[in-house]
Backbone bond lengths (Angstrom), bond angles and torsions (degrees), N, CA, C in turn:
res aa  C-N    CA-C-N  psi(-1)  N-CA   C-N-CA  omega(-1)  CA-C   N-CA-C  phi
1 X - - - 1.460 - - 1.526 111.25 -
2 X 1.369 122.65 -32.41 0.887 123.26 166.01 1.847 144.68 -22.80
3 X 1.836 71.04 -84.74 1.214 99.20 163.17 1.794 122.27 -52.83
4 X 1.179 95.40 -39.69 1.725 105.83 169.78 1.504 118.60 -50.23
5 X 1.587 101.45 -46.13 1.476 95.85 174.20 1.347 120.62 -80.13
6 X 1.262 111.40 -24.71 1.922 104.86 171.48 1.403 105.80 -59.69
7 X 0.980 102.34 -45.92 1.617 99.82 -165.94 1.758 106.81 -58.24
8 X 1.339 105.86 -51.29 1.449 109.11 176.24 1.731 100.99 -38.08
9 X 1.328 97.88 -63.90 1.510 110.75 -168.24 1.162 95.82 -39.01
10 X 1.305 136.56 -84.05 1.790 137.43 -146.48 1.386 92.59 -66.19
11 X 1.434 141.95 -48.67 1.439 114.11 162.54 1.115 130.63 -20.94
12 X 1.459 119.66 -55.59 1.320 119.41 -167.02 1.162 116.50 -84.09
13 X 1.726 124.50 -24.74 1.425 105.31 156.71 1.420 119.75 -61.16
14 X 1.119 124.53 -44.33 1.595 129.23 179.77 1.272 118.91 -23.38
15 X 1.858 91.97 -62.59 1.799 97.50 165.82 1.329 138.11 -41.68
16 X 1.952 92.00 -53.67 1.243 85.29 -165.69 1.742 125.53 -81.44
17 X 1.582 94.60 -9.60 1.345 102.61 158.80 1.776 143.06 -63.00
18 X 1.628 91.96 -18.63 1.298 112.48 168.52 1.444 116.63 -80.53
19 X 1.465 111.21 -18.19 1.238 124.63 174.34 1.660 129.96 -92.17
20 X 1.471 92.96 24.03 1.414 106.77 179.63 1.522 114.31 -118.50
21 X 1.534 98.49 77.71 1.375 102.01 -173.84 1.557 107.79 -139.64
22 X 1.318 120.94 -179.66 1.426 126.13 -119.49 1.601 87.01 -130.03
23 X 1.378 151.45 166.07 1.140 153.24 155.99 1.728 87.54 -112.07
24 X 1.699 122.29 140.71 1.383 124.29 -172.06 1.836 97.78 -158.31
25 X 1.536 104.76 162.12 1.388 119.35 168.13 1.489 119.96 -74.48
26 X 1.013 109.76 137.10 1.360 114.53 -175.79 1.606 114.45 -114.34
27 X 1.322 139.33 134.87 1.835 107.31 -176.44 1.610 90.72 -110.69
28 X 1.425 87.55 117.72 1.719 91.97 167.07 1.183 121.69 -81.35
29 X 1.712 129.21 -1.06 1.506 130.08 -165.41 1.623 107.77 -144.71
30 X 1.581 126.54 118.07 1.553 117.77 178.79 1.986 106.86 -28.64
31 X 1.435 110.02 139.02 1.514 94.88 174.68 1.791 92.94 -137.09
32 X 1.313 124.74 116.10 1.020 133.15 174.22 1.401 138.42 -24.66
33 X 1.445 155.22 128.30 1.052 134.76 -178.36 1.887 129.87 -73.68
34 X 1.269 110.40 106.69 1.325 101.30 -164.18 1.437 105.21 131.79
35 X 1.758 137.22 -27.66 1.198 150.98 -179.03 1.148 119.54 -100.26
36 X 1.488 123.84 138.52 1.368 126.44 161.61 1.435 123.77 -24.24
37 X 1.720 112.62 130.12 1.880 90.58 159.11 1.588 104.33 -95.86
38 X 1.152 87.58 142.23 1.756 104.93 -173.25 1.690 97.05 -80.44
39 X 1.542 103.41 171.61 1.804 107.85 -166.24 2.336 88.37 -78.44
40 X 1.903 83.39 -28.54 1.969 71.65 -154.49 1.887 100.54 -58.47
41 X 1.367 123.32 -31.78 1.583 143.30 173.60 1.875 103.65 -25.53
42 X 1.389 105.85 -49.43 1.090 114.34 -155.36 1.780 120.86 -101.95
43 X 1.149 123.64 159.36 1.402 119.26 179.10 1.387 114.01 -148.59
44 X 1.354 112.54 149.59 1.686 99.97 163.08 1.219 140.04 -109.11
45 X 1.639 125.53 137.92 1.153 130.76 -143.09 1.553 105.72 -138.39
46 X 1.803 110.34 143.38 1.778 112.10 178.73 1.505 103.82 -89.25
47 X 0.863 115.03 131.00 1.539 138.87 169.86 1.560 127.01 -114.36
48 X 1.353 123.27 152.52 1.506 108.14 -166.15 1.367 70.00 -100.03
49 X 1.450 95.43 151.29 1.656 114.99 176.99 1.632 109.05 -114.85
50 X 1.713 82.87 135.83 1.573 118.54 -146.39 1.581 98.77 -141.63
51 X 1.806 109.36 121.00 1.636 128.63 -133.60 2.131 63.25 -95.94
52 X 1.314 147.16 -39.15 1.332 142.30 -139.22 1.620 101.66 -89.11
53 X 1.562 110.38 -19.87 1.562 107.24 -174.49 1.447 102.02 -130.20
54 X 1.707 88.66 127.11 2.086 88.65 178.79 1.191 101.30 -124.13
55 X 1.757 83.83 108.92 1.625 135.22 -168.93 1.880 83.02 -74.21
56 X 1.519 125.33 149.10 1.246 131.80 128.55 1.746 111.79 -73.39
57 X 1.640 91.03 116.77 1.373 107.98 160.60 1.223 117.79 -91.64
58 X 1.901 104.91 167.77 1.051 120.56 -137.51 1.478 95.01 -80.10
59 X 0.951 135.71 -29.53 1.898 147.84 -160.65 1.976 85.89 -74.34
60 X 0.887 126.66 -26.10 1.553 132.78 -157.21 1.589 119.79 -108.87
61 X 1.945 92.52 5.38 1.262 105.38 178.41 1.794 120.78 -81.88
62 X 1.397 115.88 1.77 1.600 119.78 179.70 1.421 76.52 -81.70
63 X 1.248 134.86 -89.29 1.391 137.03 -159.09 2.228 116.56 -6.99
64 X 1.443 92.64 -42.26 1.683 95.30 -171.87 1.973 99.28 -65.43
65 X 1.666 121.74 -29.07 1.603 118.11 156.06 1.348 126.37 -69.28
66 X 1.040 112.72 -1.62 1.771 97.19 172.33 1.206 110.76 -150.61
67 X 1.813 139.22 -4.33 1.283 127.08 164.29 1.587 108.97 -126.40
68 X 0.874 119.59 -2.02 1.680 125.57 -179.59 1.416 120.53 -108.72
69 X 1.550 109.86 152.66 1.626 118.54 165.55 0.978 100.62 -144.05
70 X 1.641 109.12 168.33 1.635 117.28 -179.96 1.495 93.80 -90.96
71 X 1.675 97.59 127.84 1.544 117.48 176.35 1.793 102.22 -85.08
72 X 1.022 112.93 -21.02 1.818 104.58 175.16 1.890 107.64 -147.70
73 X 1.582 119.89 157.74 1.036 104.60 -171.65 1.834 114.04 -55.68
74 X 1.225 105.55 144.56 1.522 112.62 176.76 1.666 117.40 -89.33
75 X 1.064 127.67 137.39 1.515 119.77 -168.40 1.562 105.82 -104.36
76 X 1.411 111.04 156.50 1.445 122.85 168.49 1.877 98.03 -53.90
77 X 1.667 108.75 129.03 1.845 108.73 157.43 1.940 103.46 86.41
78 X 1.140 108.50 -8.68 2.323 96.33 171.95 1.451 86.50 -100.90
79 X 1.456 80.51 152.00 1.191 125.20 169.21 1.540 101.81 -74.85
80 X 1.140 110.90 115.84 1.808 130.60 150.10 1.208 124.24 -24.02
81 X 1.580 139.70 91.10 1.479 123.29 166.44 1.125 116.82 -127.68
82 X 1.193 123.32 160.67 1.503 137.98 -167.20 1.830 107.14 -25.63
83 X 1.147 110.12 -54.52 1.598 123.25 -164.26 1.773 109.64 -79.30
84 X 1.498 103.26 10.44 1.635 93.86 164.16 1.432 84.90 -106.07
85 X 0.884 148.67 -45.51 1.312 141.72 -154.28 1.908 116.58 -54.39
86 X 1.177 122.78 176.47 1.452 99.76 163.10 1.935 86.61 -159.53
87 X 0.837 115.91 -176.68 2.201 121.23 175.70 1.970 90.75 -119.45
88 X 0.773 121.04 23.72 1.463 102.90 -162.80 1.808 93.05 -138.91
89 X 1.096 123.66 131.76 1.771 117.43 178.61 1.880 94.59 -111.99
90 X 0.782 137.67 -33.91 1.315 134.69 -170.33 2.012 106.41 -48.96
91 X 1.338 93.74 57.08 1.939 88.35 175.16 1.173 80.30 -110.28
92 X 1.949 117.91 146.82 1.187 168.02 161.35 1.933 91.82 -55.94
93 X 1.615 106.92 167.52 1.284 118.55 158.95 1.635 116.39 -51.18
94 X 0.796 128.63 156.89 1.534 133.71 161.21 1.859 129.07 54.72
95 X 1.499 91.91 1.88 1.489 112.19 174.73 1.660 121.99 -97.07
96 X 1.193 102.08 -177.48 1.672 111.37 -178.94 1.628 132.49 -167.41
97 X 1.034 127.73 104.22 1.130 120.95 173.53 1.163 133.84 -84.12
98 X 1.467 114.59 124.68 1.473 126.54 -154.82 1.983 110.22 -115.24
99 X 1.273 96.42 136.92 1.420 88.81 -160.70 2.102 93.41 -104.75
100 X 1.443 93.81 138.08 1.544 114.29 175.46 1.872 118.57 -112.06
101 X 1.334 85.75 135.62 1.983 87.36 176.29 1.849 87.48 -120.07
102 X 1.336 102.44 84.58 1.284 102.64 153.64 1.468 144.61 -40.27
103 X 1.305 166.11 63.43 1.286 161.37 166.67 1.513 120.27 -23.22
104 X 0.893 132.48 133.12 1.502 133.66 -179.36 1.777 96.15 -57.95
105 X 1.503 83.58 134.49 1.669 94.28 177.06 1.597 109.98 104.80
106 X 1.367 118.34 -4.87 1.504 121.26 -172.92 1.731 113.60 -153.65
107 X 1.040 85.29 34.61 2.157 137.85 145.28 0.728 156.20 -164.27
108 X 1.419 135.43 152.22 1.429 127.08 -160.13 1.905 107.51 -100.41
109 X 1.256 121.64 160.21 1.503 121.23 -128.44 1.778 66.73 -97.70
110 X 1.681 111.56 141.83 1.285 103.98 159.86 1.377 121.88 121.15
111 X 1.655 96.36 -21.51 1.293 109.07 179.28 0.927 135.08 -49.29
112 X 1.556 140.71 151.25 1.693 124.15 -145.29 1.757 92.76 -176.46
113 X 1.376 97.02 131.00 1.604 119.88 179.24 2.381 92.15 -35.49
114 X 1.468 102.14 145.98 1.433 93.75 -179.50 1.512 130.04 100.68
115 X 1.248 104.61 -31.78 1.591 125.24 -175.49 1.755 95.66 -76.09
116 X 1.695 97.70 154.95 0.919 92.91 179.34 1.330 102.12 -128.70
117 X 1.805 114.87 158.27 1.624 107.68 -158.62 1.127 105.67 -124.05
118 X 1.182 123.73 -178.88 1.953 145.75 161.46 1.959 87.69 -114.58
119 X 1.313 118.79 132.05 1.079 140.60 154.83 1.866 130.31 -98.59
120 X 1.065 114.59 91.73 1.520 129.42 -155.57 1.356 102.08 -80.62
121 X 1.137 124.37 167.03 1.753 124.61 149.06 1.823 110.14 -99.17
122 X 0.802 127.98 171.45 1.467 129.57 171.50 1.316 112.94 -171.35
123 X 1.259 128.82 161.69 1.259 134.12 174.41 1.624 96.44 112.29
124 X 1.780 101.74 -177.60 1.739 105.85 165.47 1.390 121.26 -8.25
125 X 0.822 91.95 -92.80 1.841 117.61 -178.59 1.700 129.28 -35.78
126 X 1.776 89.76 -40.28 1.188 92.58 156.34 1.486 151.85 -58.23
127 X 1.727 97.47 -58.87 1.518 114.07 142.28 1.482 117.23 -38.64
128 X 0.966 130.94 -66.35 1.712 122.36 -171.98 1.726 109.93 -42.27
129 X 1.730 107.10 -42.02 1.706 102.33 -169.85 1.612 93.24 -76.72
130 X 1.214 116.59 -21.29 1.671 101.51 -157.21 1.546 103.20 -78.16
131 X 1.360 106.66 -29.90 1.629 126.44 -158.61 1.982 106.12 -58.44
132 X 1.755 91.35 -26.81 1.430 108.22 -174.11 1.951 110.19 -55.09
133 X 1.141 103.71 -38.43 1.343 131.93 -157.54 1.890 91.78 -88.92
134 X 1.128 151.42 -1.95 0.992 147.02 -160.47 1.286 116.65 -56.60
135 X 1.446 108.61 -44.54 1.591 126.11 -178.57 1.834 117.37 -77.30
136 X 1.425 102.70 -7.45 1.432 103.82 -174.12 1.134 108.65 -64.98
137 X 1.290 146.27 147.65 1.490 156.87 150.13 1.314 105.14 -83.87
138 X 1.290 135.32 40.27 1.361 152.89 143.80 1.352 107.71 -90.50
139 X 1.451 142.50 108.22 1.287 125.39 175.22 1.362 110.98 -90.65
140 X 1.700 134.82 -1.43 1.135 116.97 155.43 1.681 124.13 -86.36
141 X 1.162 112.09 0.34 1.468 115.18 -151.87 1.781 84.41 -71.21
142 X 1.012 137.25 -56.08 1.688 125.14 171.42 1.478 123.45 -32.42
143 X 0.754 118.78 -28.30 1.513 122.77 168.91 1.089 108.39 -92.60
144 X 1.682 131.48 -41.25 1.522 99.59 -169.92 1.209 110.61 -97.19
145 X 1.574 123.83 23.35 1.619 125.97 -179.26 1.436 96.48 -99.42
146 X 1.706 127.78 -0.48 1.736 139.52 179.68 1.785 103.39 -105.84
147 X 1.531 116.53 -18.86 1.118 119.27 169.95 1.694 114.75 -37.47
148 X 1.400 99.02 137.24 1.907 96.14 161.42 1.831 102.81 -132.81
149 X 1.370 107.99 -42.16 1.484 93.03 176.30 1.521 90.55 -130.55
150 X 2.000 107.99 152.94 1.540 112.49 174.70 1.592 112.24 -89.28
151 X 1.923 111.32 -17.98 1.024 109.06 -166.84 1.425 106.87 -159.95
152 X 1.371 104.63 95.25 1.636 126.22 177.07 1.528 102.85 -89.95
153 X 1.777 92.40 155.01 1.819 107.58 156.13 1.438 110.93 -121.19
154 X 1.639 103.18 122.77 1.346 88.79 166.06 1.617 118.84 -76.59
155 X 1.370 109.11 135.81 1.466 102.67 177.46 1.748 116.25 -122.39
156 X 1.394 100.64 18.26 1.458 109.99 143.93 1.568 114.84 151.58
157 X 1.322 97.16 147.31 1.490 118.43 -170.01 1.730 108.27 -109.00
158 X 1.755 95.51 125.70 2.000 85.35 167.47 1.173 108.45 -120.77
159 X 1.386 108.29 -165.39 1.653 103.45 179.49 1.709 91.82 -103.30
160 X 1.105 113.08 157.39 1.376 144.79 -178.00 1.471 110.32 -30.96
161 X 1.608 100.50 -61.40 1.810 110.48 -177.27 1.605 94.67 -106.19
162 X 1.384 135.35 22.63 1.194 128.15 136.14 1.965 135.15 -14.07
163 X 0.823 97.58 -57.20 1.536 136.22 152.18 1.815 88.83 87.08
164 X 1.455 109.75 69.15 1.219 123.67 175.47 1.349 162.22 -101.01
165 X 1.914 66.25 -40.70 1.741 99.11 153.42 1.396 101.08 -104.09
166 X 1.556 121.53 -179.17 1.161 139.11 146.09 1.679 131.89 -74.67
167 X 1.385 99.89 -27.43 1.667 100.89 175.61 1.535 93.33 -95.71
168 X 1.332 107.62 171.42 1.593 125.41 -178.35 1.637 99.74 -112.57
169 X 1.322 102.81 152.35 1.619 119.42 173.08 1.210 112.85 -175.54
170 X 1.641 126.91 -175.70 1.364 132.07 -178.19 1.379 94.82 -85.34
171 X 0.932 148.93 -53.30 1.641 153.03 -155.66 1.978 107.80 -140.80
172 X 1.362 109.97 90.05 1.670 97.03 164.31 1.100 111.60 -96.37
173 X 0.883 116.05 135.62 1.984 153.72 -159.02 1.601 107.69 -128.70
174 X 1.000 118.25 116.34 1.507 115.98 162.29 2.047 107.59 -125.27
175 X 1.473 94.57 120.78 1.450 133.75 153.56 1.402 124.30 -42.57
176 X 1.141 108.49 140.25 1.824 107.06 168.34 1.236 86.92 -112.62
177 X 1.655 130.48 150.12 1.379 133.15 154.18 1.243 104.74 -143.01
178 X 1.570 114.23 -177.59 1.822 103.31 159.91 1.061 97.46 -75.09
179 X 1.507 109.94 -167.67 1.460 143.54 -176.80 1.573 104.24 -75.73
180 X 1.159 108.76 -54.82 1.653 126.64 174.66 1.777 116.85 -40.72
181 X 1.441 94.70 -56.99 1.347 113.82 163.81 1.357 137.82 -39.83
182 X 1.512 91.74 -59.13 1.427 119.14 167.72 1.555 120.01 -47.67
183 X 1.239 109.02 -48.17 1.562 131.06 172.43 1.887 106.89 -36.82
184 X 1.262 111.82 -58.20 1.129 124.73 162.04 1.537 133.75 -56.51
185 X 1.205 108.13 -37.19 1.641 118.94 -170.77 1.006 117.35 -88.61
186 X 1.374 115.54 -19.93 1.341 119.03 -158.93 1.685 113.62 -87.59
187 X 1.683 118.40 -35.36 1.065 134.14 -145.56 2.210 77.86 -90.82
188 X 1.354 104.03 -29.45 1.675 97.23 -170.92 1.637 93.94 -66.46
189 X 1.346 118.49 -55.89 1.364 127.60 -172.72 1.176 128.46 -28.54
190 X 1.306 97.04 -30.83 1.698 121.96 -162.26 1.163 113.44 -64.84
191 X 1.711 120.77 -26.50 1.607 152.40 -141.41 1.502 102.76 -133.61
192 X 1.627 105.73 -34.00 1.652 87.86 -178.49 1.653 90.30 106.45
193 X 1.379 140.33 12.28 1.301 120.60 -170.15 1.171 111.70 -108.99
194 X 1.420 115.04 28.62 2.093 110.93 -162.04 1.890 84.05 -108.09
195 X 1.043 108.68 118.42 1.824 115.49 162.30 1.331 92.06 -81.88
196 X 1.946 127.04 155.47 1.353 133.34 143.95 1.399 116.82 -106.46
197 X 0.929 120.26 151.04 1.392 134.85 -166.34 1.568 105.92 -147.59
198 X 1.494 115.34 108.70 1.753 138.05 -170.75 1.797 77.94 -78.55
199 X 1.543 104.90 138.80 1.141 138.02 178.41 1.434 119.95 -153.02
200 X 1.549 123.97 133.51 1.145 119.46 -156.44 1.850 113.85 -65.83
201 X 1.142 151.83 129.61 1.199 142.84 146.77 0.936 159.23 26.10
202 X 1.884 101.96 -46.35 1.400 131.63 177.17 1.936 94.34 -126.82
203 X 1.552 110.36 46.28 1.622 120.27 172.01 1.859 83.42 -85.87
204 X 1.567 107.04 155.13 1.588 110.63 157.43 1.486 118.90 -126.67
């Protein structure tokens, strides 16, 4: 009998752990960077919900008609998160604004709309590409094999409970990059893995 009831037991956590999932946006249609996502673009989808990625949920989908744009092109089938989005439509040809939830430790104190950045990778992933490079007698070559952009703009910083962005973080920061760029930055963002690093102006 015992055993009967453990077993019951760990079933039922199983479940109810499977039952901890998220209702989220889905983009069913490419949506341009710089343009509205339209309602037909979008769909809703169950997701296991995960405290490391801030997914736009589905309750938060009026918001993409009246305070949001796509900060980089959006693809047919990802999932929606905070850091494609941007509050600002004024992007130029061939650019993108990419939205950041900074963590303490992956900025420098001071930061201010204007600055211009180095955009890093960090976390897991990072270490693994850098780790490759161990033997180089290059002592920068580890860092710039974690590089994603050499030369960002910040084009604006809020405070946390600002209530500005849609995803939450210690510091949201939104980037100007290209489009190209963006391609890259965005998927780290998603996780929290983009460090900034203030770099002078005339960096190449």
């Amino acid at each position: 009998m015992l055993l009967i009831l453990i077993g019951a037991l760990g079933t039922t956590v199983l479940v109810l752990r499977a039952g901890e999932r998220v209702e989220v946006v889905k983009i069913t249609e490419p949506v341009p960077a710089g343009k509205r996502v339209p309602a037909s673009a979008i769909e809703s989808v169950m997701v296991a919900k995960d405290s490391g990625v801030q997914y736009v949920t589905w309750d938060q989908r009026d918001l993409l008609n009246t305070d949001y744009w796509a900060a980089t092109d959006l693809t047919e089938g990802s999932l929606l998160v905070g850091s494609m989005l941007t509050g600002k439509s004024d992007i130029s040809d061939g650019k993108a604004l990419v939205g950041l939830n900074l963590k303490d430790g992956q900025y420098p104190a001071g930061l201010k709309a204007g600055d211009t950045v180095a955009l890093y990778r960090v976390g897991s992933d990072a270490a693994k590409s850098g780790s490759g490079n161990s033997d180089s007698t290059d002592s920068g070559s580890t860092g710039d094999n974690n590089l994603l952009v050499q030369n960002a703009r910040v084009s604006e910083v809020a405070s946390a409970d600002g209530g500005e962005t849609i995803s939450s973080g210690d510091l949201p920061v939104s980037v100007l990059v290209s489009q190209d760029e963006a391609q890259l930055v965005t998927p780290a963002a998603s996780v929290q893995e983009v460090a900034v690093v203030r770099v002078p102006k005339s960096a190449n």
